[in-house]
FIDOMAR-74650 format. One record per residue: residue number from 1; residue in one letter; chain; x, y, z of N, C-alpha, C in turn. Coordinates in pm, whole numbers, plus 32768, in hexadecimal, padded with zeros to 4 digits. Each point is the difference from the previous one (the first is absolute). Example, Ala and Ser with C-alpha at 12.3 -4.5 7.8 and 13.67 -1.06 7.14 Angstrom:
! FIDOMAR-74650
nr	rest	kette	n_xx	n_yy	n_zz	ca_xx	ca_yy	ca_zz	c_xx	c_yy	c_zz
1	A	A	8527	7DC7	830C	7FA7	8077	8000	805A	8078	8000
2	S	A	7FDD	8069	7FB8	8052	8077	8006	7FB3	806D	8049
END
This chain:
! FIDOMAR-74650
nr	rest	kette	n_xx	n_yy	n_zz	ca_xx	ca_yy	ca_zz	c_xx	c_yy	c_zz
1	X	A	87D2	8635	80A0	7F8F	802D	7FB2	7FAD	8061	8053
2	X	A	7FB6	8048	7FD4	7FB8	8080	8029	7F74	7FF5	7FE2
3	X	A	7FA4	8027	8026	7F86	8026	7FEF	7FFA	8065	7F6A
4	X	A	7FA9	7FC6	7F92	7FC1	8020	7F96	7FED	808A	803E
5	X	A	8044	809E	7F9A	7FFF	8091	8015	7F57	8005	7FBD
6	X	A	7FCD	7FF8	7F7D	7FA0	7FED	7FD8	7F85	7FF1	804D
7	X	A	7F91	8080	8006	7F8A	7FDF	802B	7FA7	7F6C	7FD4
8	X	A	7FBB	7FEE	805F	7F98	7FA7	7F8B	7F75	802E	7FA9
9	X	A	8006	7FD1	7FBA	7FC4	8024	7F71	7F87	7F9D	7FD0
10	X	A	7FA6	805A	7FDE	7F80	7F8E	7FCD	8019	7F90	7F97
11	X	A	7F9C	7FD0	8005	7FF4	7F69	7F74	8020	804F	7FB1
12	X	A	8078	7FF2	7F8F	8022	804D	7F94	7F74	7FDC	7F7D
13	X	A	7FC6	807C	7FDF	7F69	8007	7F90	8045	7F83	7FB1
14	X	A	8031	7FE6	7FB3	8021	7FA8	7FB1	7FEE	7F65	8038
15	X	A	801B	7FBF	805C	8016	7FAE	8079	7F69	7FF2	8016
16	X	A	7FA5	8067	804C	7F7C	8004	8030	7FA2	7FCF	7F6B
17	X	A	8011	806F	7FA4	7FCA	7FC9	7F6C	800E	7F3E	7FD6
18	X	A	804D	7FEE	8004	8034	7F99	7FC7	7F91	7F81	808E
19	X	A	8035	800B	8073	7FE7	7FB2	804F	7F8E	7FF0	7FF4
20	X	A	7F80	808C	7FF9	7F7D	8011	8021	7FBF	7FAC	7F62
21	X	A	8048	8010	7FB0	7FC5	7FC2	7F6A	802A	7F50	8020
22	X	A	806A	7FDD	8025	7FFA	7F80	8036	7FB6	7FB7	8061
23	X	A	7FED	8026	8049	7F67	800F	806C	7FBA	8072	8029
24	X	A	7FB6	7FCF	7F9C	7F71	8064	8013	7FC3	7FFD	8098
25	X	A	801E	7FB8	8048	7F8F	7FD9	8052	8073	8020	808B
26	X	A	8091	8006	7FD4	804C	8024	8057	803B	7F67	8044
27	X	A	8074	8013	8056	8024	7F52	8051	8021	802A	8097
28	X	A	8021	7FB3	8035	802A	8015	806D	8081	807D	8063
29	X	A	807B	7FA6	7F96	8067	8071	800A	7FEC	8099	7FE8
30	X	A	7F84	7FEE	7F80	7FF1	80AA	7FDA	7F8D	804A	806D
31	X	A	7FBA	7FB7	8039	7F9A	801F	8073	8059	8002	8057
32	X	A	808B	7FE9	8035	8076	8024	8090	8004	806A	7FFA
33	X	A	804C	8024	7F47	8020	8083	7FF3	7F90	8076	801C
34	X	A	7F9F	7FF9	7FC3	7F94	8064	7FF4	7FDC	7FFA	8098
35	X	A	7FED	7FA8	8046	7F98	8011	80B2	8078	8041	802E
36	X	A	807D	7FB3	7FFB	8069	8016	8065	8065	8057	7FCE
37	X	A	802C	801D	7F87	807E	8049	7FF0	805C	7F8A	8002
38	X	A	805F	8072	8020	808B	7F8C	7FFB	8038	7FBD	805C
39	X	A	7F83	8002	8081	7FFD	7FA2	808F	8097	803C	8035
40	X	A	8055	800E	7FE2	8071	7FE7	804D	8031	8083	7FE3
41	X	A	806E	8042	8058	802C	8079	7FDF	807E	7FF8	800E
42	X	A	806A	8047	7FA7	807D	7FF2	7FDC	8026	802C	8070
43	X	A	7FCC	805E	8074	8034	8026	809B	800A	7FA0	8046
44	X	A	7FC9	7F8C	8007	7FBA	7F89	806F	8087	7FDD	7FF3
45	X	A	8051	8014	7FA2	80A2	7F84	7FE5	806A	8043	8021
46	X	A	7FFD	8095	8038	805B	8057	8016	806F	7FC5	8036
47	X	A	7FF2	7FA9	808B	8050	7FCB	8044	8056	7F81	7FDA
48	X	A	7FE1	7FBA	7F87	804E	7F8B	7FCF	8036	803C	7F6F
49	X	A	8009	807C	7FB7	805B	804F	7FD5	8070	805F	7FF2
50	X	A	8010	8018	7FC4	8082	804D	804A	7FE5	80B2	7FC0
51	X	A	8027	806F	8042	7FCC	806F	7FB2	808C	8062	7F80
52	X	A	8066	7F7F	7FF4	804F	7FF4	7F8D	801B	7FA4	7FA1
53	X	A	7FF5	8008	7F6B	8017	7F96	7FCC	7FDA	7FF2	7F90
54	X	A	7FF4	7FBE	7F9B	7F89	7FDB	7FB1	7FB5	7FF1	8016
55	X	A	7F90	806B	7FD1	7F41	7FBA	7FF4	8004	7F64	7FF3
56	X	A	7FB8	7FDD	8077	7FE0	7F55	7FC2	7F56	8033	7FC3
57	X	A	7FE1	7F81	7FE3	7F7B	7FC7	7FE7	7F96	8061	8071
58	X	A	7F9B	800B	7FD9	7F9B	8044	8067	7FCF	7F87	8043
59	X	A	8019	7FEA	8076	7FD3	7FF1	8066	7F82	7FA1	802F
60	X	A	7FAC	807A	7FE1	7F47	7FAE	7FF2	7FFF	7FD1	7F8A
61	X	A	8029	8019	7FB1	7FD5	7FAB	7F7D	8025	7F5C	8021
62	X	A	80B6	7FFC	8017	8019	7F8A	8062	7FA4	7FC6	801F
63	X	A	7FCD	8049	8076	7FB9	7FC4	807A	7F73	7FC7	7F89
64	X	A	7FD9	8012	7FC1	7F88	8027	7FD5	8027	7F7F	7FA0
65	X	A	806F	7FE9	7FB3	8009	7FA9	7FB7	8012	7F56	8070
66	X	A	8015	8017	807B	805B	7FB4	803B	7F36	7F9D	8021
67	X	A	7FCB	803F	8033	7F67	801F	8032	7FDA	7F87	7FA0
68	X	A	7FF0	805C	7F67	7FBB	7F9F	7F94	8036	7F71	7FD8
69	X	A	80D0	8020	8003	8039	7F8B	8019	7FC1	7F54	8053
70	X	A	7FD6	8047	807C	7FB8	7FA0	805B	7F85	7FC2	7FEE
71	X	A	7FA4	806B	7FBF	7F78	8004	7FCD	8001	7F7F	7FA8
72	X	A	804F	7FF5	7FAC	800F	7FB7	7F76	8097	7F80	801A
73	X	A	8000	801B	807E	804F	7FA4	7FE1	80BB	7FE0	7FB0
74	X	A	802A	8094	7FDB	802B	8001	7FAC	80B4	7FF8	8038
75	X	A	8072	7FCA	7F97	8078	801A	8034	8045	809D	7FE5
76	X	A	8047	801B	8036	8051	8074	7FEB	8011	802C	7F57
77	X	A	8040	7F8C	7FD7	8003	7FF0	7F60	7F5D	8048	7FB8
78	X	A	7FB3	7F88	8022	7F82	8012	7FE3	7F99	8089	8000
79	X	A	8011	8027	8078	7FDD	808D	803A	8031	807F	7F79
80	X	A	808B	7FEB	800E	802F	807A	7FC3	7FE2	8000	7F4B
81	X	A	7FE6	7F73	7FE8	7FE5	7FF8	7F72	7F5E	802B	8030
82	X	A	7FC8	7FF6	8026	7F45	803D	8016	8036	8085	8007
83	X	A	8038	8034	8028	802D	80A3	800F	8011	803B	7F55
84	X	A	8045	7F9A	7FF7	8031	8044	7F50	7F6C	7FFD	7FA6
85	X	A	7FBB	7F71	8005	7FB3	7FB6	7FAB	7F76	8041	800C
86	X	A	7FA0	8007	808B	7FAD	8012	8027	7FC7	806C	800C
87	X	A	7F82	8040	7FAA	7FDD	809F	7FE8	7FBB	8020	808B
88	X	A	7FC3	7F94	8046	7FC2	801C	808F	8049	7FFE	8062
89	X	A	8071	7FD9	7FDE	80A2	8031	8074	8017	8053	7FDB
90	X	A	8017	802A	7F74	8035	8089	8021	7FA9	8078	800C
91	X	A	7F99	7FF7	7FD9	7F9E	803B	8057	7FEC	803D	8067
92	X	A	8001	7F7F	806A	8012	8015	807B	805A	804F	804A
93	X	A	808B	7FD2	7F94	809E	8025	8030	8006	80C0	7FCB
94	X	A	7FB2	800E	7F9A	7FF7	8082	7FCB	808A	8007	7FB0
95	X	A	7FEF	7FA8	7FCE	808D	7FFF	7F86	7FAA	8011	7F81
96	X	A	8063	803C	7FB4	7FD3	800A	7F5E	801D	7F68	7FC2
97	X	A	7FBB	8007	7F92	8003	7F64	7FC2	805B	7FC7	7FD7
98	X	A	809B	8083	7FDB	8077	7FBD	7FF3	8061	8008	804F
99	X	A	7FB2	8017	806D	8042	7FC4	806B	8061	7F83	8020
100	X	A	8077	7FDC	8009	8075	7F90	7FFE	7FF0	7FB9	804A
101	X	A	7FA6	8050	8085	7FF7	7FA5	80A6	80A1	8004	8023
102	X	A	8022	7F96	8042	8086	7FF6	8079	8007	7F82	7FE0
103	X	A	80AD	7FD4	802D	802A	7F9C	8026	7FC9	7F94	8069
104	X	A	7FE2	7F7F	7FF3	7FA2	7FB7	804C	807C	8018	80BA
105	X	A	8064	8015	7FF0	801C	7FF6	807F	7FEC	8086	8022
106	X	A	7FC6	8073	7FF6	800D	8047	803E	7F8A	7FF0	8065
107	X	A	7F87	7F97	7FEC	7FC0	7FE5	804E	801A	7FDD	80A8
108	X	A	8063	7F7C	7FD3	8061	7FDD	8075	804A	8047	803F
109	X	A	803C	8059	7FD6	802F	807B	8053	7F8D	8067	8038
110	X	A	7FB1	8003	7FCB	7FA6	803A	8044	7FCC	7FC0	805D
111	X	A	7FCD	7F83	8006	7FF9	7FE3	8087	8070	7FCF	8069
112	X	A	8052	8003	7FE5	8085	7FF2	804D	7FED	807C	8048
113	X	A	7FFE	806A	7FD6	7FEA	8094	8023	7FA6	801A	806B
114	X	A	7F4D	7FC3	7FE9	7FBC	8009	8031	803C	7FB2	80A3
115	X	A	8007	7F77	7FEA	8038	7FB8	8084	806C	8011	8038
116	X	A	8046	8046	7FB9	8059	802E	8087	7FE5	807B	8033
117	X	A	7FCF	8068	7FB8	7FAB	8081	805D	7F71	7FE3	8026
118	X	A	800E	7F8A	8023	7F58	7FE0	803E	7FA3	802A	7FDF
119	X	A	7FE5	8005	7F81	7F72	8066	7FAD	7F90	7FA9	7FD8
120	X	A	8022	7F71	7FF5	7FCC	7FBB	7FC3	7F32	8027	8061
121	X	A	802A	7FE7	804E	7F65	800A	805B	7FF5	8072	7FFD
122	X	A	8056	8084	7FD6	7FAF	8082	7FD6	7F74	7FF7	7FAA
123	X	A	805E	7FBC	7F84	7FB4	8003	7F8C	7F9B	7FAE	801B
124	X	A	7FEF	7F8E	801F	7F84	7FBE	802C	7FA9	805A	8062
125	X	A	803C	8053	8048	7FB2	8032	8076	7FA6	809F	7F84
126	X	A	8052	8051	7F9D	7FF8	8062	7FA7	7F8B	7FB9	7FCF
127	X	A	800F	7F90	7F97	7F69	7F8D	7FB8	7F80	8002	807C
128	X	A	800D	7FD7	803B	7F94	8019	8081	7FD2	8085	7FF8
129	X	A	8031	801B	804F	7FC5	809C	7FF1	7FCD	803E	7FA4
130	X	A	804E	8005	7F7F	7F8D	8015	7F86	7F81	7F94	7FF8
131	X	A	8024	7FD9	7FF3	7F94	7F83	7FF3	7F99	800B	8052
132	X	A	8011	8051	8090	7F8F	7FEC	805F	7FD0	80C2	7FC6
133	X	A	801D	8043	7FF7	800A	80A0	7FDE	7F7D	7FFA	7F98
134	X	A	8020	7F8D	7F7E	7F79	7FFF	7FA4	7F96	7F7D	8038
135	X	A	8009	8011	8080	7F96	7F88	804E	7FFF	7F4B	7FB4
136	X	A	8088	7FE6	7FDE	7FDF	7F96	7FBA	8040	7F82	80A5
137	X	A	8032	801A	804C	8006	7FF2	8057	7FA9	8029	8088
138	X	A	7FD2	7FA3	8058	7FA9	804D	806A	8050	7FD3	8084
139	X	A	8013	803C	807E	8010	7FCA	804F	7FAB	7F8A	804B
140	X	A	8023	7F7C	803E	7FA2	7F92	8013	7FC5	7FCD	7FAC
141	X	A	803F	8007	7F86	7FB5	7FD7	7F7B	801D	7F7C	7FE2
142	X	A	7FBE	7FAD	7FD4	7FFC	7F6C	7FE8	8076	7FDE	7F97
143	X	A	805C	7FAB	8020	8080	7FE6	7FBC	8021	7F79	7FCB
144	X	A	7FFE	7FF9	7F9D	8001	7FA6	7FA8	80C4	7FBF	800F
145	X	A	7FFE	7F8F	7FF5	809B	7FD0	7FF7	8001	7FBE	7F47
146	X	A	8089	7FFD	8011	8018	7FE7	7F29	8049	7F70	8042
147	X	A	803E	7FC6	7F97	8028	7F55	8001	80A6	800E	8038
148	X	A	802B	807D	8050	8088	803E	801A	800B	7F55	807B
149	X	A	7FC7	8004	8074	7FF4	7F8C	804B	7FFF	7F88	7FCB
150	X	A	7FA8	7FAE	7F91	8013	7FC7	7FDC	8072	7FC3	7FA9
151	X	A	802B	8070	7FAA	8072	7FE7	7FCD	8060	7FE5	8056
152	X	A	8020	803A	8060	8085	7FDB	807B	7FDD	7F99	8000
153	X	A	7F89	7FDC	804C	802F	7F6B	803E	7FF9	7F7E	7F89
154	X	A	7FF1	802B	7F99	8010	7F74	7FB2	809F	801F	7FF0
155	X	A	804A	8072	7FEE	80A3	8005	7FDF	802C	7FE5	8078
156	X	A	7FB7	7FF7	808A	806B	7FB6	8068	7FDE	7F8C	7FFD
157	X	A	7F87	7FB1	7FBF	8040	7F5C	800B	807B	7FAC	7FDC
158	X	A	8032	7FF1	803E	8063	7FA6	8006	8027	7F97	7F75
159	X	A	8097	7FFA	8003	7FE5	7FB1	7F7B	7FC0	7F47	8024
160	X	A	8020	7FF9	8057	7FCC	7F60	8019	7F5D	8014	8016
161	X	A	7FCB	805C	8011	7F72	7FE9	7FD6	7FEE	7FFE	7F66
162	X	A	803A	8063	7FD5	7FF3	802C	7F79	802C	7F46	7FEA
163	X	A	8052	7FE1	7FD9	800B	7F5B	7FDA	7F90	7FB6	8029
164	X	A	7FCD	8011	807B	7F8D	7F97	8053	7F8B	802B	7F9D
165	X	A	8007	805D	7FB3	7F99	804D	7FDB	7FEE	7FC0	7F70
166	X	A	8063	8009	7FC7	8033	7FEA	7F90	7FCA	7F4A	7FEC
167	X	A	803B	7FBB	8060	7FF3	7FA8	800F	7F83	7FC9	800B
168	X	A	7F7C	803A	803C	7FB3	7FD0	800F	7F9C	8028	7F93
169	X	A	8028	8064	7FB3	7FB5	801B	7F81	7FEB	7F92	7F86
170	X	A	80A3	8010	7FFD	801D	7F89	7FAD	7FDF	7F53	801A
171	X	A	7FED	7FDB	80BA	7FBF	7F8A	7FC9	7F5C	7FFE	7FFB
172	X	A	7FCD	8097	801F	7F5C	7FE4	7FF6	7FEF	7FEC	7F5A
173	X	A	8054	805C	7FA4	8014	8014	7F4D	7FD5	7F45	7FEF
174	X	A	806F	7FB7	803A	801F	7F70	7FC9	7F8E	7FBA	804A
175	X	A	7FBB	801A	8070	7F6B	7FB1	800D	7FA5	7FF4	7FBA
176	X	A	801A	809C	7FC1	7F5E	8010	7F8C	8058	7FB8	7F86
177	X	A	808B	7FD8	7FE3	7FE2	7FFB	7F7F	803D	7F79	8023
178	X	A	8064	7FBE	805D	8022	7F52	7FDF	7FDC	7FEA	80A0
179	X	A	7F6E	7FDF	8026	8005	7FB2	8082	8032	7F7B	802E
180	X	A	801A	7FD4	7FCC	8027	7F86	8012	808E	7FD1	8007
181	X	A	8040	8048	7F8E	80A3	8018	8033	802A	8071	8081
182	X	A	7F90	803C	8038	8032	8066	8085	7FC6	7F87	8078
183	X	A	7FAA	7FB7	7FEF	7FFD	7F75	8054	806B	7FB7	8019
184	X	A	8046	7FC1	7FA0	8065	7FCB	800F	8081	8036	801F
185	X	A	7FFC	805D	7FE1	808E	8053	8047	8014	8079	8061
186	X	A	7F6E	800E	802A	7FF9	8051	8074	7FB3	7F9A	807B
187	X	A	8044	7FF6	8081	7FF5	7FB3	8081	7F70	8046	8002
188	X	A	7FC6	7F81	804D	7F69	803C	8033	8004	8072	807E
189	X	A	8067	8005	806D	7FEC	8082	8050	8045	80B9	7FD4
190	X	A	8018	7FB8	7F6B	7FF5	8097	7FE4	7F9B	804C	8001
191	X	A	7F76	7FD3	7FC7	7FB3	8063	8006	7FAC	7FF7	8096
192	X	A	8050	7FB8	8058	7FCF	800E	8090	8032	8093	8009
193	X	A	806F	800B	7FC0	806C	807B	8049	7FDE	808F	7FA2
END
């Protein structure tokens, strides 16, 4: 596959119309497009394409879909149906409204692409830099952490906690509701322990 011959091209009028009458007030994705453009540039990928072949997919849009993918949470599947479905994706993406979108794996190949030509920390390093360019970033600036930490460490507990866990839910449930049968069949140095 080859790098998209095709310049890039504004929010198609039809696309911008439509989106701007759906939010008046504008959303997020459509505030990327308008501050930032299309963040990513179909050059940045030169090196994990080939310069024969079929046009694949553009590139930043990828990247750009891959971004919001994370944002939301979303699967490959999922993603590419928001591509088809979503007037503030395509928006963003600068597709017209009948737009088809792509196959959900071409996502996965795209980042297959990215990690093996080591780009992946381009593009994070490309987001930065814009990001600091319209001062929304400062250097020494106070940094907030999201629940990324927390989530790990509850998925590395172990499954025998997860049971100990389990376990101890379920007999506090049966204190509040039969004390007297958790008397008789639970030993008194359990709740030593």
């Amino acid at each position: 596959m080859s790098l998209p011959r095709d310049p890039l091209q504004p929010v198609p009028e039809e696309t911008a119309r439509i989106a701007h009458a759906a939010f008046p007030a504008g959303n997020g994705y459509m505030r990327v497009r308008e501050e930032l453009g299309t963040l990513f540039d179909d050059e940045l990928f030169t090196a994990v394409y080939s310069s024969e072949g079929q046009p694949a997919l553009h590139p930043w849009q990828l990247a750009l879909v891959s971004v919001r993918q994370f944002a939301e949470n979303l699967s490959d599947r999922q993603a590419a149906d928001a591509v088809r479905a979503r007037i503030d994706w395509k928006y963003a993406l600068g597709l017209e409204l009948s737009d088809e979108g792509f196959h959900y794996s071409a996502l996965s190949e795209f980042r297959t692409r990215l990690v093996e030509g080591s780009l992946e920390q381009v593009l994070l390093d490309r987001l930065l830099e814009r990001c600091r360019e319209r001062g929304w970033l400062k250097a020494r600036g106070r940094q907030r952490t999201d629940s990324t930490p927390v989530v790990g460490a509850v998925r590395a507990l172990k499954q025998l906690e997860l049971v100990g866990e389990t376990l101890r839910a379920t007999l506090n449930g049966l204190a509040t509701v039969a004390p007297e049968w958790l008397k008789e069949q639970v030993p008194p140095d359990w709740y030593a322990r």
